[in-house]
PyMOL commands that place a pseudoatom at each C-alpha (Angstrom):
pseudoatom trace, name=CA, resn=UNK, resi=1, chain=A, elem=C, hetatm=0, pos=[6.035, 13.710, 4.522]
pseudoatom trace, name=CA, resn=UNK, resi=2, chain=A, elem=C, hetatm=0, pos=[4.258, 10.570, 5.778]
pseudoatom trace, name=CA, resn=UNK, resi=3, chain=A, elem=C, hetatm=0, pos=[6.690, 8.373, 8.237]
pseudoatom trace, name=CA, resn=UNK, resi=4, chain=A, elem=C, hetatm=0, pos=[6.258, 4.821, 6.510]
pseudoatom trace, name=CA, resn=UNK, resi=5, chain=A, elem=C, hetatm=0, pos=[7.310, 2.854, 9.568]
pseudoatom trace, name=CA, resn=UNK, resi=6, chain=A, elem=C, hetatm=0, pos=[4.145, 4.756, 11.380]
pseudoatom trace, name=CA, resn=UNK, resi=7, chain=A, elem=C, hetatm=0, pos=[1.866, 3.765, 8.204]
pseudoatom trace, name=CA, resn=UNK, resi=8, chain=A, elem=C, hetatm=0, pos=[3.254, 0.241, 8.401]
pseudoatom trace, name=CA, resn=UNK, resi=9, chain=A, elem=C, hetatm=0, pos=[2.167, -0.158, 12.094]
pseudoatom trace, name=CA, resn=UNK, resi=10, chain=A, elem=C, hetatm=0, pos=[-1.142, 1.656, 11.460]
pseudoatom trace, name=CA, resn=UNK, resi=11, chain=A, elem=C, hetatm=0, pos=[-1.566, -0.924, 8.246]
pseudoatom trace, name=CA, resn=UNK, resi=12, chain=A, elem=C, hetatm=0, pos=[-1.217, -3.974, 10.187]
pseudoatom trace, name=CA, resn=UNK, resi=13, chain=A, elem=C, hetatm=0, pos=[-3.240, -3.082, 13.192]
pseudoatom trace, name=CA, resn=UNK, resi=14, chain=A, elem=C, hetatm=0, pos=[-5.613, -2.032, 10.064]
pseudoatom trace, name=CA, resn=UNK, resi=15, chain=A, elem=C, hetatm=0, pos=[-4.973, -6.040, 8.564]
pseudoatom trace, name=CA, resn=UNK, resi=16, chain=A, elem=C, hetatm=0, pos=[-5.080, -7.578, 12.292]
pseudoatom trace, name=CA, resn=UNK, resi=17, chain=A, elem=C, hetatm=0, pos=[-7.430, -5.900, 13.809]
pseudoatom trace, name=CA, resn=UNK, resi=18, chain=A, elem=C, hetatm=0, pos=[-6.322, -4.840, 16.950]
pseudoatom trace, name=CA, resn=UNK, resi=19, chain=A, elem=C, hetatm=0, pos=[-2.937, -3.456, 18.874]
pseudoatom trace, name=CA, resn=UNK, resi=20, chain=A, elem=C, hetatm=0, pos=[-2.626, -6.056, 20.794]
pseudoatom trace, name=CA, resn=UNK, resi=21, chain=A, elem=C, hetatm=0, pos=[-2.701, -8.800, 17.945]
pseudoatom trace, name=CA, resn=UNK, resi=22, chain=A, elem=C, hetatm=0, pos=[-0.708, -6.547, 15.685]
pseudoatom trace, name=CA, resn=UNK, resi=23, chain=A, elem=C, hetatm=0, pos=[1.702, -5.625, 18.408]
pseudoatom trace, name=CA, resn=UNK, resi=24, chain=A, elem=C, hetatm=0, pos=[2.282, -9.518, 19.108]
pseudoatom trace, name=CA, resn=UNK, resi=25, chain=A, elem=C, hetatm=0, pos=[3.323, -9.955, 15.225]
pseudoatom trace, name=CA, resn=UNK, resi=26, chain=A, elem=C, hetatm=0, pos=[5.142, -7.098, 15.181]
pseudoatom trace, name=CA, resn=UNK, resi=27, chain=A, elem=C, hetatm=0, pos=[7.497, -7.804, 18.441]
pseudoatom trace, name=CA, resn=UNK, resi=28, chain=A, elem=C, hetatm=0, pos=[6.485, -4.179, 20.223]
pseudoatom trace, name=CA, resn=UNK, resi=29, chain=A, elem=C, hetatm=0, pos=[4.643, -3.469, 22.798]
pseudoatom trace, name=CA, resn=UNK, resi=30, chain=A, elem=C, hetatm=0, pos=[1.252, -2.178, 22.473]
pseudoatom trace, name=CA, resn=UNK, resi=31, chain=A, elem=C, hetatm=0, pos=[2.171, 1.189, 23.891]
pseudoatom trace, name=CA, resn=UNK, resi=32, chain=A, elem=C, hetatm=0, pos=[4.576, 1.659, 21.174]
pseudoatom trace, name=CA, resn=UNK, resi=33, chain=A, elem=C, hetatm=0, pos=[2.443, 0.809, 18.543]
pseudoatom trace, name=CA, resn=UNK, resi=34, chain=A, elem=C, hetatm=0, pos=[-0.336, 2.825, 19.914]
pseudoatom trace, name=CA, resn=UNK, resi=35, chain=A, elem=C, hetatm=0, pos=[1.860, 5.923, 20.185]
pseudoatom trace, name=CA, resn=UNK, resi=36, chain=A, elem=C, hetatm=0, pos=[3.585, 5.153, 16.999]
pseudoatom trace, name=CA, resn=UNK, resi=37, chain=A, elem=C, hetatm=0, pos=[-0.028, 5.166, 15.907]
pseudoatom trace, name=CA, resn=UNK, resi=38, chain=A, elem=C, hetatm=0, pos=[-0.446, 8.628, 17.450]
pseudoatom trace, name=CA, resn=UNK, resi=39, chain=A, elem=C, hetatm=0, pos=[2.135, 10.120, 15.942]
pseudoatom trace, name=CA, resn=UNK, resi=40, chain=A, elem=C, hetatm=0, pos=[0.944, 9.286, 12.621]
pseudoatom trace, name=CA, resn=UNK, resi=41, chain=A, elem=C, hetatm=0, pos=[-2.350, 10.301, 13.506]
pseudoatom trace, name=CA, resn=UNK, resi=42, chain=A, elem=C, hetatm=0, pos=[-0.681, 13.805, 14.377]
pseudoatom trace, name=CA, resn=UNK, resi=43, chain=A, elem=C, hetatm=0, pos=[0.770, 14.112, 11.266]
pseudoatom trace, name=CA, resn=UNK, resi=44, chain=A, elem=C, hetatm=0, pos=[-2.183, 13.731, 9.595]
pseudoatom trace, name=CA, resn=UNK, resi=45, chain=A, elem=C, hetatm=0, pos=[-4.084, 15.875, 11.835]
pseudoatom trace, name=CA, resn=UNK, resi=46, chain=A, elem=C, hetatm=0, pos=[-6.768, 13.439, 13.046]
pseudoatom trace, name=CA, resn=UNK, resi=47, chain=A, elem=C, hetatm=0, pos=[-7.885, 10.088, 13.953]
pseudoatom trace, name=CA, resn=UNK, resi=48, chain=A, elem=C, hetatm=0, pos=[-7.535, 7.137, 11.862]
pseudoatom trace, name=CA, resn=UNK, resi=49, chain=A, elem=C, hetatm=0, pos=[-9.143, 4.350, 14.372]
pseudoatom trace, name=CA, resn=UNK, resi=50, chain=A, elem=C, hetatm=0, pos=[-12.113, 4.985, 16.463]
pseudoatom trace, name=CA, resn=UNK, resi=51, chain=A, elem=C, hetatm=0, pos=[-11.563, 3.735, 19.830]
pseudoatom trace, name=CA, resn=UNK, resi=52, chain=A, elem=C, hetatm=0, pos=[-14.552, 1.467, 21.363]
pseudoatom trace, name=CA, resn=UNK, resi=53, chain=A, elem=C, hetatm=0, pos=[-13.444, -0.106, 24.918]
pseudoatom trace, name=CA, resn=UNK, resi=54, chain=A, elem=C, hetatm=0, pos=[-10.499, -2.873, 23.949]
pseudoatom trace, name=CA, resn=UNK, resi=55, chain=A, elem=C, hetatm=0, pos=[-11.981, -2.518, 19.844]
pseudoatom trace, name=CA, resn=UNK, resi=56, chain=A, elem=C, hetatm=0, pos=[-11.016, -0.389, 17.411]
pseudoatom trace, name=CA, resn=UNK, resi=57, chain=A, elem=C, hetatm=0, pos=[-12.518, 0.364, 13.956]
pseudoatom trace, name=CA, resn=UNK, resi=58, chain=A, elem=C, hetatm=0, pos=[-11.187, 2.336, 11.048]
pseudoatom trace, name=CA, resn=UNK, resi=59, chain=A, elem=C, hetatm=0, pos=[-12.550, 5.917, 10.777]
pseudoatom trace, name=CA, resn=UNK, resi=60, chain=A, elem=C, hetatm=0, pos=[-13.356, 7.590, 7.150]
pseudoatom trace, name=CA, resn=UNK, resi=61, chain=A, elem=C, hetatm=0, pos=[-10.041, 8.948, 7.007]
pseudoatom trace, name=CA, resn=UNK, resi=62, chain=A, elem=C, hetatm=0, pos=[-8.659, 5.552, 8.210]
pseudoatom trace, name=CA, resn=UNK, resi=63, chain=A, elem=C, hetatm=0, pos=[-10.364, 3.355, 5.561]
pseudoatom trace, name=CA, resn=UNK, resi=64, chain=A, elem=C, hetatm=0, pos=[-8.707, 6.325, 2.801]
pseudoatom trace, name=CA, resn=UNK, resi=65, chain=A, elem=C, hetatm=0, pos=[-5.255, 5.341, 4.538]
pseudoatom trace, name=CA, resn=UNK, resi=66, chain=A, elem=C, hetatm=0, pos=[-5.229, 2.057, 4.615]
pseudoatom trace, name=CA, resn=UNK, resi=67, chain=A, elem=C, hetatm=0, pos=[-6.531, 1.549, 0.894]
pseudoatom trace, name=CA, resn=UNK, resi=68, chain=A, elem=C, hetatm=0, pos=[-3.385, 3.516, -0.039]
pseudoatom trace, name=CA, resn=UNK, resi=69, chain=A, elem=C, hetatm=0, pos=[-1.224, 1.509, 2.749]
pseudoatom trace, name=CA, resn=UNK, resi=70, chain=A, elem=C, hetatm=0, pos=[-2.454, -1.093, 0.554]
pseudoatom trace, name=CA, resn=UNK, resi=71, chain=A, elem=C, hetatm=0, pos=[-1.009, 0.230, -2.567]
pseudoatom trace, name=CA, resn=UNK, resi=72, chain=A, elem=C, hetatm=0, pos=[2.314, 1.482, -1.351]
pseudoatom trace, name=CA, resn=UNK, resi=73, chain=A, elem=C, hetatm=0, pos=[3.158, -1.857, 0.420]
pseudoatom trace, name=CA, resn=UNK, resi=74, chain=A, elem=C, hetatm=0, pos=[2.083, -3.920, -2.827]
pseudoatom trace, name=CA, resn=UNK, resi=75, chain=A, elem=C, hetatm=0, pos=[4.660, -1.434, -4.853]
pseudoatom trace, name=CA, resn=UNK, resi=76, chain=A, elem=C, hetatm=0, pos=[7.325, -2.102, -2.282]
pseudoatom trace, name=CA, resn=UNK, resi=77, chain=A, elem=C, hetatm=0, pos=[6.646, -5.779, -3.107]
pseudoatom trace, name=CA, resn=UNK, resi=78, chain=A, elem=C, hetatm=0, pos=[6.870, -4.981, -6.744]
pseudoatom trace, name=CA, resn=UNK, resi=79, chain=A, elem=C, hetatm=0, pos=[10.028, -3.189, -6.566]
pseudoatom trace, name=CA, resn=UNK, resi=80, chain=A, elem=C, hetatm=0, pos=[11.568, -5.593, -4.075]
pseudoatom trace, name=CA, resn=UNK, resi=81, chain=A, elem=C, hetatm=0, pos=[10.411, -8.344, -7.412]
pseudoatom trace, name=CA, resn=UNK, resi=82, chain=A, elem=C, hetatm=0, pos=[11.871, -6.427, -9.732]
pseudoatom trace, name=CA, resn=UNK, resi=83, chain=A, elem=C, hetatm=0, pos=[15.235, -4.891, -8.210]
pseudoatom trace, name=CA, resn=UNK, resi=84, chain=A, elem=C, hetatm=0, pos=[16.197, -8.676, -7.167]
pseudoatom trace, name=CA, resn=UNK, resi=85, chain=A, elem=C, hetatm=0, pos=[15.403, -9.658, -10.901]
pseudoatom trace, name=CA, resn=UNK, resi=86, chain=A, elem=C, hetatm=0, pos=[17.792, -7.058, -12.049]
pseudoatom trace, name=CA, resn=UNK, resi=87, chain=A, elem=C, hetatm=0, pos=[20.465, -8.033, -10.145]
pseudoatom trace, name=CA, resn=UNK, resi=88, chain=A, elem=C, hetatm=0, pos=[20.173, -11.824, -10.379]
pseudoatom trace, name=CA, resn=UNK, resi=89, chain=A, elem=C, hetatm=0, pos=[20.196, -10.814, -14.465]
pseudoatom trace, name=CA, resn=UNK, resi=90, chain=A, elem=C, hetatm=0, pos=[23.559, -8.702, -13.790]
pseudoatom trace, name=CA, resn=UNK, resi=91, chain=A, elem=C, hetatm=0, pos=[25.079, -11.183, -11.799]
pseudoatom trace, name=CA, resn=UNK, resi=92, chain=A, elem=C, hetatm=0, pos=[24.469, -13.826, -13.822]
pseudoatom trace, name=CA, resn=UNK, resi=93, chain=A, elem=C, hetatm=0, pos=[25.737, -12.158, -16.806]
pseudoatom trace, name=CA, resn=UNK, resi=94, chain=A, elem=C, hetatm=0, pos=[28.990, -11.044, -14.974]
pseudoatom trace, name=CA, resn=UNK, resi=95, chain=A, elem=C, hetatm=0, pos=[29.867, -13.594, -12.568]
pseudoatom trace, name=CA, resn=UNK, resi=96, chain=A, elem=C, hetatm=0, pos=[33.268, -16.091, -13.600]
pseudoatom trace, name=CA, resn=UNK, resi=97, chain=A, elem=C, hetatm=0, pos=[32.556, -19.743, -14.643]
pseudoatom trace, name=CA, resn=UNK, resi=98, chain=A, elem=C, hetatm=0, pos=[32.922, -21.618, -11.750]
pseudoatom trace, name=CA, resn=UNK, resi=99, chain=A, elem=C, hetatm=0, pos=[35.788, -23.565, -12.608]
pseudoatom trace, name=CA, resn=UNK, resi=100, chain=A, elem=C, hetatm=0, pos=[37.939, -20.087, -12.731]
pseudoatom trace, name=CA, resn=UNK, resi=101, chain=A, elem=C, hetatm=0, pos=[40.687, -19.927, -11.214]
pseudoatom trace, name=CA, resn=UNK, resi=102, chain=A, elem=C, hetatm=0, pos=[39.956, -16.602, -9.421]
pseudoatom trace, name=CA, resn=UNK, resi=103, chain=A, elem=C, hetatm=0, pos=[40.095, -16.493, -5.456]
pseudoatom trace, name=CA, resn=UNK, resi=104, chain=A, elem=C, hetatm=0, pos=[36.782, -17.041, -3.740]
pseudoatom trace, name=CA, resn=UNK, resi=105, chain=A, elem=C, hetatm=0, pos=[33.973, -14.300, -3.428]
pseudoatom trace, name=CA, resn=UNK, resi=106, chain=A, elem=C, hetatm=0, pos=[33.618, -13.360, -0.301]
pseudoatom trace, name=CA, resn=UNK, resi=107, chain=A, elem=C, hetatm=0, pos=[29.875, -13.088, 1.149]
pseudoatom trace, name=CA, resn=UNK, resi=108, chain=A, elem=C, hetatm=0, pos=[28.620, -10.217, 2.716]
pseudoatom trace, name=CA, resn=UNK, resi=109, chain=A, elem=C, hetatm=0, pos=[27.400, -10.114, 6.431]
pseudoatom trace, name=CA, resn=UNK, resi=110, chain=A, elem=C, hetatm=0, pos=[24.477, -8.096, 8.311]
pseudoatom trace, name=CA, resn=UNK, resi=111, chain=A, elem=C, hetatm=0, pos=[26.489, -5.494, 10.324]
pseudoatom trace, name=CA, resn=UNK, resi=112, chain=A, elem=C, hetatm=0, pos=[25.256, -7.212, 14.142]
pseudoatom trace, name=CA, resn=UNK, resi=113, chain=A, elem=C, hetatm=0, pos=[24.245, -2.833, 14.892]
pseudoatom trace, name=CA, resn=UNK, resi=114, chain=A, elem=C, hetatm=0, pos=[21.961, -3.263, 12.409]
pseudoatom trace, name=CA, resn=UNK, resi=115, chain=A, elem=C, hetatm=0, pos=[19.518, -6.166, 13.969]
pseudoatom trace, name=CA, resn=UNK, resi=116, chain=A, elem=C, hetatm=0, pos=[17.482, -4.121, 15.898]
pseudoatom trace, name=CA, resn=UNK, resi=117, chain=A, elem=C, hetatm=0, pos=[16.597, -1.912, 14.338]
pseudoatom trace, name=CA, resn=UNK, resi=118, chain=A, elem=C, hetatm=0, pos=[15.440, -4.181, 11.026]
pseudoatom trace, name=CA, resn=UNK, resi=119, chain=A, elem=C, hetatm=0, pos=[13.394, -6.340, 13.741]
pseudoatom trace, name=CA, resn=UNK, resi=120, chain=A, elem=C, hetatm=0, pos=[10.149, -4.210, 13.129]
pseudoatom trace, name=CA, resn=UNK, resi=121, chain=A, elem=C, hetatm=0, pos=[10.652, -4.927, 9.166]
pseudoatom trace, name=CA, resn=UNK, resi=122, chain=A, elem=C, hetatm=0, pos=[11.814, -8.197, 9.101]
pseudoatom trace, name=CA, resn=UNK, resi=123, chain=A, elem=C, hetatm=0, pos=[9.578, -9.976, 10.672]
pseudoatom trace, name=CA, resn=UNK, resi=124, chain=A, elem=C, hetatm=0, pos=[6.123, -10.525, 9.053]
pseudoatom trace, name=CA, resn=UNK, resi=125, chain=A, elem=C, hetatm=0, pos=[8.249, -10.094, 5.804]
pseudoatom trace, name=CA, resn=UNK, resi=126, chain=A, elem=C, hetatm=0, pos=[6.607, -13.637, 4.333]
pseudoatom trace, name=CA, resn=UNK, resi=127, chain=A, elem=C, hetatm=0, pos=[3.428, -12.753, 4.943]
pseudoatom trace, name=CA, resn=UNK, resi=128, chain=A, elem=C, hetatm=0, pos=[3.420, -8.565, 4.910]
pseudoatom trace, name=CA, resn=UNK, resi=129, chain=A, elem=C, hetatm=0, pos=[3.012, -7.432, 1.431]
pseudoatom trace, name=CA, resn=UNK, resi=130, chain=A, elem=C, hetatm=0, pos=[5.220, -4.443, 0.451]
pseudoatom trace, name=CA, resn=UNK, resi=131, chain=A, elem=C, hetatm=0, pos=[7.862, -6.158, 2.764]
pseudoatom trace, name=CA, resn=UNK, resi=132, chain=A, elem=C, hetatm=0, pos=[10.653, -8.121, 1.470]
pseudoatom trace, name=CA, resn=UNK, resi=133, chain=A, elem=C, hetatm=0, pos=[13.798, -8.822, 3.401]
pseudoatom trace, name=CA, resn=UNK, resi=134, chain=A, elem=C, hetatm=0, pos=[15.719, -5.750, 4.159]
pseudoatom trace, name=CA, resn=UNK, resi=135, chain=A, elem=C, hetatm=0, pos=[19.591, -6.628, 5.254]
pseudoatom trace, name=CA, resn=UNK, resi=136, chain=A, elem=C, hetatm=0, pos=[22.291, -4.485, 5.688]
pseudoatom trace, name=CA, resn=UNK, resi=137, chain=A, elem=C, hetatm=0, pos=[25.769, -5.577, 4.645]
pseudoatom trace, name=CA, resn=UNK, resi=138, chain=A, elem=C, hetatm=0, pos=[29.239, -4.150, 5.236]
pseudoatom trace, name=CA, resn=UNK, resi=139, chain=A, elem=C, hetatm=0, pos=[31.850, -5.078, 2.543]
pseudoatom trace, name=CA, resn=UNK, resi=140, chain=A, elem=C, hetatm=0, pos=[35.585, -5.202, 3.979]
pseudoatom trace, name=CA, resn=UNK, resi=141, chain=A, elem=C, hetatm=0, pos=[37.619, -6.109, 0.597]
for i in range(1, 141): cmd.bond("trace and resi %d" % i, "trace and resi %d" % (i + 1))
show_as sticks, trace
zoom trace
């Protein structure tokens, strides 16, 4: 099975251009990304970028890749749409009027453990199709 953080970070050096440019956006290091890259590359049992000096171009395999990055990541947008629709609808449809005399809801907060490792995701989520905001909440009730 295909590692989607290792697709995402082959996608946007794919969008960018370049490690160094995509490793900049992304808040890693270009060694990570590069071996991140690797790895992915492993899996798939070849190269997806040719290497040319400090450029890099997509290889055959690489162009097939990144068209279907392309497609996951706009699903993932989709779904991200769609799932937020839902639950505004439910909400909506189940939350008190606000003059009712229940006590207050109380608002879930990101768990603080949870900040690093949503970094990579979180970051270019405005601009990054297939990537909404991803946070992690503990309730305490």
């Amino acid at each position: 099975m295909v590692n989607y953080k290792h697709l995402y970070y082959f996608w946007m050096v794919a969008r960018i251009g370049g490690v160094v440019r995509a490793s900049h956006r992304l808040h890693i290091t270009p060694q990570t990304l590069s071996g991140q890259i690797k790895l992915l590359e492993q899996r798939f049992g070849g190269a997806l970028f040719v290497r040319e000096g400090r450029h890099i171009r997509l290889t055959e395999a690489g162009r097939i890749a990144a068209d279907y990055a392309d497609d996951i990541f706009a699903k993932g947008l989709e779904l991200d749409a769609a799932v937020r629709e839902s639950l505004r609808a439910t909400h909506a449809l189940s939350r008190p009027p606000s003059s009712s005399p229940l006590r207050p809801q109380s608002h879930p907060v990101a768990h603080p453990d949870a900040a690093p490792l949503m970094r990579p995701l979180s970051n270019d989520a405005t601009r990054t199709p297939g990537f909404g905001h991803l946070t992690l909440v503990s309730r305490r009730d």
